[in-house]
Legacy VTK file of the C-alpha trace (Angstrom):
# vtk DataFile Version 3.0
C-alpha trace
ASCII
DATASET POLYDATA
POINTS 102 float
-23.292 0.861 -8.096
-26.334 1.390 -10.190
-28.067 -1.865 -11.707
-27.994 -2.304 -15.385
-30.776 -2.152 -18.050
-29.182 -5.633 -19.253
-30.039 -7.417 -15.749
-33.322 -5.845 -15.139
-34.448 -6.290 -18.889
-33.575 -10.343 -17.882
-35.431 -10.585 -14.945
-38.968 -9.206 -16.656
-38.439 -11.905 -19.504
-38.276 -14.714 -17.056
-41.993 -13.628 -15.448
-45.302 -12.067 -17.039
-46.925 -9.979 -15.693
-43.800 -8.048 -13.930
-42.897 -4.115 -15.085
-40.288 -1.925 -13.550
-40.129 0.988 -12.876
-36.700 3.119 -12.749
-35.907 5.081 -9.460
-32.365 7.020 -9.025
-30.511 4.002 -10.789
-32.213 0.908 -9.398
-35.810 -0.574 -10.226
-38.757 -1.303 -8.178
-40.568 -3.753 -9.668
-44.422 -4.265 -9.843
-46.477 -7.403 -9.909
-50.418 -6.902 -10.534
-50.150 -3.316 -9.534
-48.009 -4.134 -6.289
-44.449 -3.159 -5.140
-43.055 -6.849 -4.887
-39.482 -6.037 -4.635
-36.814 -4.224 -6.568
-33.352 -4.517 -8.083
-30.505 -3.090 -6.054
-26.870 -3.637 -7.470
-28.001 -6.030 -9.773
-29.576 -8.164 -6.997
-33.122 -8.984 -6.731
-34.682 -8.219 -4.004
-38.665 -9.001 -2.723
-40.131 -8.128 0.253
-39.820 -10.836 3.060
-43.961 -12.041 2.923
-44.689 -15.300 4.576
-45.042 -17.261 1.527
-42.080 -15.524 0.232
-40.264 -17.007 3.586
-41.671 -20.410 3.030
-40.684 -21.038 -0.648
-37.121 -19.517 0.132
-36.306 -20.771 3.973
-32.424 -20.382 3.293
-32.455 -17.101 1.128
-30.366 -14.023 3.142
-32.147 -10.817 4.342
-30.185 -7.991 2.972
-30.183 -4.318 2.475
-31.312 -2.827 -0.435
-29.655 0.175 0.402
-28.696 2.159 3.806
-32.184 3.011 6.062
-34.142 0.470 4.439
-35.981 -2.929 5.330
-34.281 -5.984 4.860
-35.817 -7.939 1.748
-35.173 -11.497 0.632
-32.165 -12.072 -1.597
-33.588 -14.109 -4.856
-30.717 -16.166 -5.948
-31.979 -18.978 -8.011
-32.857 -16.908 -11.532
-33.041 -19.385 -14.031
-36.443 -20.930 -12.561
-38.883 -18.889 -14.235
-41.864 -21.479 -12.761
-40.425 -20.778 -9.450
-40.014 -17.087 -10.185
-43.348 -16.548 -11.739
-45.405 -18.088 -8.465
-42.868 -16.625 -5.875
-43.918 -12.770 -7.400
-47.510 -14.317 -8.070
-47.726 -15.128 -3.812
-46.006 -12.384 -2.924
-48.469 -9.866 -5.018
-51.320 -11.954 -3.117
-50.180 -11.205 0.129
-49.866 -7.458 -0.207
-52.662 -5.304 0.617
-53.538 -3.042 -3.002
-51.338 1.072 -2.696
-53.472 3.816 -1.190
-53.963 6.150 -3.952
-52.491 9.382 -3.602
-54.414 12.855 -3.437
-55.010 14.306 -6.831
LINES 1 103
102 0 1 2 3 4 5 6 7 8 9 10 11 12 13 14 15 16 17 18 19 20 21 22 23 24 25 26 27 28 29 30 31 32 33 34 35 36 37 38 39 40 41 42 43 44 45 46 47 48 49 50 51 52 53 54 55 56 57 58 59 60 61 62 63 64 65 66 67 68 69 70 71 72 73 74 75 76 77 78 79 80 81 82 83 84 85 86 87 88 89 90 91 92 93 94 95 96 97 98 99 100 101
């Protein structure tokens, strides 16, 4: 099941800062130039950093689709503080993408 425009279109209002980026029916989504996560079946997803870890102790590790890592399962959506400095840490802790050959 592909995620809608609806739910992804939600989750970039509740932060600043975030963009997404459409790839075969989901969204990976960005955070100061950074892969933070992604929406997968109209979940959202983030990768499972340390701080991530420690502001979400209880969240479940899922798949975001068959062969992939596990990534933290963001349930509490409403919470745009909490949202806003869970992608801001996240984005921290990431090292900055290798730029491709031209």
């Amino acid at each position: 099941m592909a995620s809608s425009k609806e739910y992804v279109d939600f989750i970039l209002e509740q932060c600043e800062g975030l963009s997404a980026r459409a790839m075969m029916g989901e969204y990976v989504l960005y955070c100061g130039g950074k892969v933070i996560g992604g929406v997968y079946d109209n979940r959202l997803l983030v990768k499972p950093t340390p701080s991530a870890k420690r502001l979400m102790p209880n969240a479940p590790m899922e798949l975001p689709y068959e062969g992939a890592k596990e990534m933290l399962l963001v349930e509490n959506m409403e919470d745009k503080a909490f949202l806003q400095s869970l992608f801001a840490v996240i984005a921290e802790e990431l090292p900055m993408p290798k730029r491709g050959r031209k």
